[in-house]
GUPA-440450 format. One line per field, with one value per residue: residue in one letter; x negated, y, z negated of N, C-alpha, C in turn; residue number from 1. Coordinates in nm, 3 decimals, decimal comma. Each point is the difference from the previous one (the first is absolute). Layout:
type A/...;
npx X/...;
npy Y/...;
npz Z/...;
capx X/...;
capy Y/...;
capz Z/...;
cpx X/...;
cpy Y/...;
cpz Z/...;
seq NUM/...;
This chain:
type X/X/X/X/X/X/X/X/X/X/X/X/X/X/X/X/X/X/X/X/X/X/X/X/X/X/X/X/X/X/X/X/X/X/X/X/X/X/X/X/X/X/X/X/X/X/X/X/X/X/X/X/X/X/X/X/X/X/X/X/X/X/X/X/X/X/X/X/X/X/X/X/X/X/X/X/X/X/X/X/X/X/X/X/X/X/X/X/X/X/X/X/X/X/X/X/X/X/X/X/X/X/X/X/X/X/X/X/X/X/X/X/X/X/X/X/X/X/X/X/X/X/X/X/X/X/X/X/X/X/X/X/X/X/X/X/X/X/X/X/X/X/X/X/X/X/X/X/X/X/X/X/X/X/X/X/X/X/X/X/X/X/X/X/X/X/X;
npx -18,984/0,025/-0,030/-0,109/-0,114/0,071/-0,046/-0,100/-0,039/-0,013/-0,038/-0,008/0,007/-0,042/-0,064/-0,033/-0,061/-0,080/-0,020/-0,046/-0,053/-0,034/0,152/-0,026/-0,113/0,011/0,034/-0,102/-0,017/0,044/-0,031/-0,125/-0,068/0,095/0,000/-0,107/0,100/0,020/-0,107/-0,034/-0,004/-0,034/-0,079/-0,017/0,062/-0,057/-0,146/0,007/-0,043/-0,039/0,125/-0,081/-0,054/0,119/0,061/-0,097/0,009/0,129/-0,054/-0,120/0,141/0,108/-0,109/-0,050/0,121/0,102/-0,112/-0,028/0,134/-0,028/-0,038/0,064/0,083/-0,064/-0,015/0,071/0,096/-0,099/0,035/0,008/-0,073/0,103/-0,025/-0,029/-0,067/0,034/-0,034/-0,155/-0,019/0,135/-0,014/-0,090/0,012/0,083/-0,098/-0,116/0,073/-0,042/-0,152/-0,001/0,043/0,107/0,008/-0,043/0,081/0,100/-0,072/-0,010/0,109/0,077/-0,113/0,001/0,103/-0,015/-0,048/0,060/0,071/-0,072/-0,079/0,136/-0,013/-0,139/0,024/0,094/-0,041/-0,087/0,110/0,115/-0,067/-0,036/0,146/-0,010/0,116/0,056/0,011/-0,112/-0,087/0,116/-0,056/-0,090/0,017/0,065/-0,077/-0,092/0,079/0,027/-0,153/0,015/0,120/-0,054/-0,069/0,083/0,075/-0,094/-0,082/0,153/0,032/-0,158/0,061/0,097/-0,070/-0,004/-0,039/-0,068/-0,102/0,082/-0,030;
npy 9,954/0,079/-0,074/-0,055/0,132/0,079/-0,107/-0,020/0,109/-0,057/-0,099/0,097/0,050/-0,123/0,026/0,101/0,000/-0,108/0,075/0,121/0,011/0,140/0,020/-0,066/0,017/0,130/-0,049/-0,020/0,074/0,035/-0,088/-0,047/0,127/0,064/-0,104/-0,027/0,120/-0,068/-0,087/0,049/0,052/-0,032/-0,024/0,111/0,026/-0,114/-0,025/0,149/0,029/0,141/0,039/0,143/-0,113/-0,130/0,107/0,042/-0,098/-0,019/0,178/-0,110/-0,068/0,052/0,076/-0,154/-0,043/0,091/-0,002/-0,121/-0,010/0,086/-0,086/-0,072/0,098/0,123/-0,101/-0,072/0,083/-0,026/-0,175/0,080/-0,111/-0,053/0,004/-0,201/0,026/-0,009/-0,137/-0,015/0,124/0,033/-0,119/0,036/0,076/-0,021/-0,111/0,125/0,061/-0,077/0,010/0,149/0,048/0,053/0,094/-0,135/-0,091/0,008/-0,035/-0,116/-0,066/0,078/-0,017/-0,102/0,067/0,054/-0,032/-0,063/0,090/-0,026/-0,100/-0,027/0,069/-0,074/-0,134/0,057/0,055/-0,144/-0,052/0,059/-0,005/-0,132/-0,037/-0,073/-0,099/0,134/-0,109/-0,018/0,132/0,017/-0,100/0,053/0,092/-0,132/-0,058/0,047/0,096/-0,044/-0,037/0,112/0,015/-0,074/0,036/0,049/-0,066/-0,055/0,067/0,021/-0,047/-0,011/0,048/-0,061/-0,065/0,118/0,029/-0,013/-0,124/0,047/0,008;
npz -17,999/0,129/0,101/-0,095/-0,016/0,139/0,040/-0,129/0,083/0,072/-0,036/-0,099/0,156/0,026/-0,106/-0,014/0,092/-0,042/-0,147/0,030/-0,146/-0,023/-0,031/0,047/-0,058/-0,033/0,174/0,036/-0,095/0,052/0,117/-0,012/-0,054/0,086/0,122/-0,031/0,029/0,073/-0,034/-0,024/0,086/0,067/-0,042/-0,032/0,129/0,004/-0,049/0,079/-0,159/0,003/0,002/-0,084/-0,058/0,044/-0,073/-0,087/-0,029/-0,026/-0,129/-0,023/-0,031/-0,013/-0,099/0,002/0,047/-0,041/-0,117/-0,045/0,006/-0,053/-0,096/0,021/-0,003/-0,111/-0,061/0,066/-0,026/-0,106/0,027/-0,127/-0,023/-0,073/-0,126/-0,002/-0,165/-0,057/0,011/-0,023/-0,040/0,103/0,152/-0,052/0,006/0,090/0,049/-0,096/0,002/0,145/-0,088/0,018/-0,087/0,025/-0,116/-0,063/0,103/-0,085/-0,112/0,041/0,027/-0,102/-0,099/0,085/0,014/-0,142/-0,056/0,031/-0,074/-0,154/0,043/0,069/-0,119/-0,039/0,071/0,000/-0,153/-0,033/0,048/-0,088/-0,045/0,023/0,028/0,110/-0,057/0,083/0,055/-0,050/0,036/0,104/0,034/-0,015/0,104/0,038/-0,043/0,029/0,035/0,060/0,074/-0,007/0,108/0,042/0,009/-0,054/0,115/0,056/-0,010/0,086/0,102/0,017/0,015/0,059/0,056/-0,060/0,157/-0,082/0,053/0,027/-0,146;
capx 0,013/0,096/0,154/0,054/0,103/0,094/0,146/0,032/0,105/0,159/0,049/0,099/0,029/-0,006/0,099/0,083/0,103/0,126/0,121/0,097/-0,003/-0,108/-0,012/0,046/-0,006/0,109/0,087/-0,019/-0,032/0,151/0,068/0,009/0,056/0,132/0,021/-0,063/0,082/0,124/-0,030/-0,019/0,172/0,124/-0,066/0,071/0,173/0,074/-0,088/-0,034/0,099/0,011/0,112/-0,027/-0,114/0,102/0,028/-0,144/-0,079/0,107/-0,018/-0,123/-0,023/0,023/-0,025/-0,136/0,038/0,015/-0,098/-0,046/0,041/-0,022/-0,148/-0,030/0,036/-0,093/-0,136/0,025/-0,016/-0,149/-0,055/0,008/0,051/0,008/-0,047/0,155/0,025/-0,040/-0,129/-0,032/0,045/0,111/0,024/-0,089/0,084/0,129/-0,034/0,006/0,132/0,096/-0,017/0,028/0,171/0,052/-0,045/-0,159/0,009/0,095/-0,076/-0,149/0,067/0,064/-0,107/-0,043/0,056/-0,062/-0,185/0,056/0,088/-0,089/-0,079/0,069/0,045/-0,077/0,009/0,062/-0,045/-0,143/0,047/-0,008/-0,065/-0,128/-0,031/-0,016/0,158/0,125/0,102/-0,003/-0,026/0,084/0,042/-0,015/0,082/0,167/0,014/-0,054/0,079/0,048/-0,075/0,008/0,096/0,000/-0,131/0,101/0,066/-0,072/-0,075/0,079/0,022/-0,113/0,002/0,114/-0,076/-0,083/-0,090/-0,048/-0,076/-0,008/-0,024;
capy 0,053/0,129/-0,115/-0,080/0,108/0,009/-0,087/0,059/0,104/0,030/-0,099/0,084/0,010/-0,126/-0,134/0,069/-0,026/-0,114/0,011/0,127/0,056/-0,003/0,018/-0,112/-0,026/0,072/-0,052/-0,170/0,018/0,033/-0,101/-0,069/0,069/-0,041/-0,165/-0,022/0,054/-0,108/-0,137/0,019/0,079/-0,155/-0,037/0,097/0,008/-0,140/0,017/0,141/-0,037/0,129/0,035/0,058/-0,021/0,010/0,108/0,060/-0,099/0,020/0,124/0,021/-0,097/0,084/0,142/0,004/-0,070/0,109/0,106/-0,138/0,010/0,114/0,047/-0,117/0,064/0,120/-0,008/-0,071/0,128/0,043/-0,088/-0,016/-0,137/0,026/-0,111/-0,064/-0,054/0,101/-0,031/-0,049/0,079/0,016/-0,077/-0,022/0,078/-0,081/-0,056/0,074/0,072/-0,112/-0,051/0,057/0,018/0,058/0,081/0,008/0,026/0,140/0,100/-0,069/0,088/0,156/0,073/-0,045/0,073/0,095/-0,044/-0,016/0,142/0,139/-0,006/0,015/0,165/0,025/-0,018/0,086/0,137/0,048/-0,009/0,136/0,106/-0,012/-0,103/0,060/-0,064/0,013/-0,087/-0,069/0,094/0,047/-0,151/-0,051/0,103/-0,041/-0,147/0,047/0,030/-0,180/-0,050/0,074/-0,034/-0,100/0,015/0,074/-0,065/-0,081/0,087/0,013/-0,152/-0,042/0,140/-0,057/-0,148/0,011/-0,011/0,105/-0,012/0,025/0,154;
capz -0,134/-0,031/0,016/-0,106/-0,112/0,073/-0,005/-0,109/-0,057/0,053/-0,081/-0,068/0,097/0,082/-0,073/0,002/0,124/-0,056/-0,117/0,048/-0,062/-0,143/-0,175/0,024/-0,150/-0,042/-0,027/-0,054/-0,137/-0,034/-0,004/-0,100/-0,135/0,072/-0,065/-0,103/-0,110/-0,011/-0,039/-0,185/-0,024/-0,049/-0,104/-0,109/-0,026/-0,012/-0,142/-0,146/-0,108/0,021/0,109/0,067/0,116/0,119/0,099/0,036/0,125/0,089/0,121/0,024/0,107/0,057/0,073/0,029/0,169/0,072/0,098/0,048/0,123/0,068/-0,018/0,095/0,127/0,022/0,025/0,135/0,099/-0,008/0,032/-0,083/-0,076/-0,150/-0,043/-0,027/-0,065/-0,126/-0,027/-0,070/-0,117/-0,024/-0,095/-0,120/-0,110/0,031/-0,094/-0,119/0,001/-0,051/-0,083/-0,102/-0,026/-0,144/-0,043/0,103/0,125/-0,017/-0,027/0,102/0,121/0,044/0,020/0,115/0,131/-0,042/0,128/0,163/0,067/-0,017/0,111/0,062/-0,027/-0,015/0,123/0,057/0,032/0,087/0,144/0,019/-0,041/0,112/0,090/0,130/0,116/-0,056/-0,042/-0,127/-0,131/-0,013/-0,081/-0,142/-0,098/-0,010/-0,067/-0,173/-0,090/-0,009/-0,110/-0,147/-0,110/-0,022/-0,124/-0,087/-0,053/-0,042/-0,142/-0,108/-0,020/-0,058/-0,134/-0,066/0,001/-0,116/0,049/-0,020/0,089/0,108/-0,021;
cpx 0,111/0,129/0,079/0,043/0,067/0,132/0,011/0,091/0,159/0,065/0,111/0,116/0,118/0,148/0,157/0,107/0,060/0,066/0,099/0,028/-0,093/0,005/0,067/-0,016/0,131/0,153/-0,040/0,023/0,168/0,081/-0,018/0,085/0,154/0,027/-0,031/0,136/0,130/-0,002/0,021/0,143/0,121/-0,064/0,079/0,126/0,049/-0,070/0,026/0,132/0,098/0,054/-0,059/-0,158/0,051/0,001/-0,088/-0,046/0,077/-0,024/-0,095/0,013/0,108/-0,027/-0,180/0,032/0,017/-0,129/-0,104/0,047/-0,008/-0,208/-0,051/0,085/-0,073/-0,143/-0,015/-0,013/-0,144/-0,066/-0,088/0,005/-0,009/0,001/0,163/0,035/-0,050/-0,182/-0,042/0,032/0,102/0,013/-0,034/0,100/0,147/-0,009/0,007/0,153/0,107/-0,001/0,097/0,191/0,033/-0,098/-0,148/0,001/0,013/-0,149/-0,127/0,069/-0,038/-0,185/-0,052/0,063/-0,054/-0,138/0,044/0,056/-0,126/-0,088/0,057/0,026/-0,155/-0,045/0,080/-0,030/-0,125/0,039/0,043/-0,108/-0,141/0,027/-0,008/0,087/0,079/0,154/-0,049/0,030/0,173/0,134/-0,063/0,042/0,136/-0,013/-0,079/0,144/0,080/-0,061/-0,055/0,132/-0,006/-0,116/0,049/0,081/-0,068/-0,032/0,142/0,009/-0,090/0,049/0,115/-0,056/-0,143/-0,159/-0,120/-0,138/0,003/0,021/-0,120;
cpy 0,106/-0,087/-0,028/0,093/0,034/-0,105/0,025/0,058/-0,015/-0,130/0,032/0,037/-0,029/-0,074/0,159/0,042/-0,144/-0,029/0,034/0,136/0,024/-0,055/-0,205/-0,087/0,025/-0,129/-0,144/-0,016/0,076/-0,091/-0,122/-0,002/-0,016/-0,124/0,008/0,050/-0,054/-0,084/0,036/0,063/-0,122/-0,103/0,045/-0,009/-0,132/-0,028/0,051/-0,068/0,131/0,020/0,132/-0,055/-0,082/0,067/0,070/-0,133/0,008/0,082/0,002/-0,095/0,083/0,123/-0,045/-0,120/0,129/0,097/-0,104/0,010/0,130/0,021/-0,128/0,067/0,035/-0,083/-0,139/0,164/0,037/-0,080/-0,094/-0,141/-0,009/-0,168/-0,051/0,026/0,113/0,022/-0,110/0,022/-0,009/-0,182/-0,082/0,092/-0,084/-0,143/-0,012/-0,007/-0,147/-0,114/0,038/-0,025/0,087/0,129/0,066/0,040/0,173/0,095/0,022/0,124/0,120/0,017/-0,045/0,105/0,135/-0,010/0,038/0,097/0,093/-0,040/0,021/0,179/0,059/-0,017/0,091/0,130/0,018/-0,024/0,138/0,117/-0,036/-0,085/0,073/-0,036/0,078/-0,048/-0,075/0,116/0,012/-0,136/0,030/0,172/-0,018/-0,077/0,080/0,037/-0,158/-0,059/0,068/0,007/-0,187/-0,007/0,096/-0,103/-0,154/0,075/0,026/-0,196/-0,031/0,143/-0,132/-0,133/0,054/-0,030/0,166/0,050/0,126/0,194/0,047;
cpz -0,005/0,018/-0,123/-0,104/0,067/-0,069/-0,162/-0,034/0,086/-0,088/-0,064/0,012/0,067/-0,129/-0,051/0,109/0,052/-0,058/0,075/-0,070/-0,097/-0,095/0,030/-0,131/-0,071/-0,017/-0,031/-0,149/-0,025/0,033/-0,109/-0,103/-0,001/-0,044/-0,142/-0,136/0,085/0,018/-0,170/-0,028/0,051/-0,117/-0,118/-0,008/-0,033/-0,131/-0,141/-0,034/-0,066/0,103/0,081/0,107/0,048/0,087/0,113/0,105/0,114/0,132/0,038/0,186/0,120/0,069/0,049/0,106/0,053/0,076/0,057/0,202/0,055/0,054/0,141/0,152/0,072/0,000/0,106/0,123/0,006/0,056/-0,126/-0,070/-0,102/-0,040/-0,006/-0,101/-0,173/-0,057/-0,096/-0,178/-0,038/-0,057/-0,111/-0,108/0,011/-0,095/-0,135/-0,021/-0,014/-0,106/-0,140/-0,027/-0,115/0,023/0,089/0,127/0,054/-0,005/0,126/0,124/-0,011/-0,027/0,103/0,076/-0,043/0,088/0,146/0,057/-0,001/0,132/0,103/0,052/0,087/0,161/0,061/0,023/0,080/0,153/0,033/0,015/0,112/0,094/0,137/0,098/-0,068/0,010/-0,149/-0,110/0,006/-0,086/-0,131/-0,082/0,025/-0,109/-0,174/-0,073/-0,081/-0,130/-0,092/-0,090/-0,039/-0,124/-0,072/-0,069/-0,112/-0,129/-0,119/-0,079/-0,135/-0,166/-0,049/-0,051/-0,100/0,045/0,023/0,115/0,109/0,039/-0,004;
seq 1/2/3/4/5/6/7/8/9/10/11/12/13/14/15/16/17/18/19/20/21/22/23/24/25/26/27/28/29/30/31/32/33/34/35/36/37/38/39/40/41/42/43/44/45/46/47/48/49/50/51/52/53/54/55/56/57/58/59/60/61/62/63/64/65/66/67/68/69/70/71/72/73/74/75/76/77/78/79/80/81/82/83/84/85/86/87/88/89/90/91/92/93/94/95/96/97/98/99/100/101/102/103/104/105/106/107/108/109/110/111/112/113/114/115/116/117/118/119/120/121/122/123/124/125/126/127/128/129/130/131/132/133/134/135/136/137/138/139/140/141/142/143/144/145/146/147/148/149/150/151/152/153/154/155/156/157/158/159/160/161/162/163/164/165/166/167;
């Protein structure tokens, strides 16, 4: 009986020192999230009918390979495995999106990335503020400033596209 709560408790343990890291969540869910905004972000730049959400998909696909390859460095150095692929959600929404054209699309997008930065902002600060890898808390206080100017930028987009939701 002490065997078995014994091994109980080191379980925990046990799967944290195979990650390699605590906050290993942290990057599984940032990576997703990652892919997940340049798959949709080449989506947008070839789609959006709105030159400025072009654009915006464009930088979504540029500055989210950029910390994408940085977040798969640092978290291979953790031992860290990150998922292949964006997810189930992400591509269920991709889908949505490629149904859509024109206007709609435009609009589906930028409040879709609205959703996505604010959770994104939200994932970050709680990495800051409690996580327990400081190679992540210190990744995700490089990268928040980013995706807040990026959820700035989105919220101006959705003010021009007459999208009010998201106030």
């Amino acid at each position: 009986m002490k065997a078995l709560f014994l091994s109980a408790l080191l379980i925990p343990y046990l799967v944290l020192a195979a990650s390699g890291s605590p906050d290993s969540s942290f990057y599984k869910a940032l990576a997703q999230g990652g892919m997940g905004e340049v798959d949709l972000g080449k989506l947008a730049s070839t789609k959006a009918a709105d030159p400025s959400v072009k654009d915006f998909g464009a930088m979504m696909v540029k500055d989210h390979s950029a910390a994408n390859q940085e977040l798969k460095s640092l978290a291979a150095s953790k031992s860290v495995p990150l998922p292949h692929g964006p997810g189930v959600a992400a591509h269920a929404k991709k889908a949505e999106l490629e149904a859509l054209s024109g206007s709609a699309f435009d609009k589906s997008y930028v409040a879709n990335q609205i959703k996505a930065h604010q959770s994104t902002v939200t994932l970050l600060q709680k990495e800051i503020s409690s996580g327990k890898d400081s190679d992540a808390k210190a990744f995700a206080q490089k990268v928040l400033p980013i995706v807040q100017s990026h959820l700035s930028a989105a919220e101006k987009i959705a003010d021009s596209l007459g999208i009010k939701s998201h106030q």
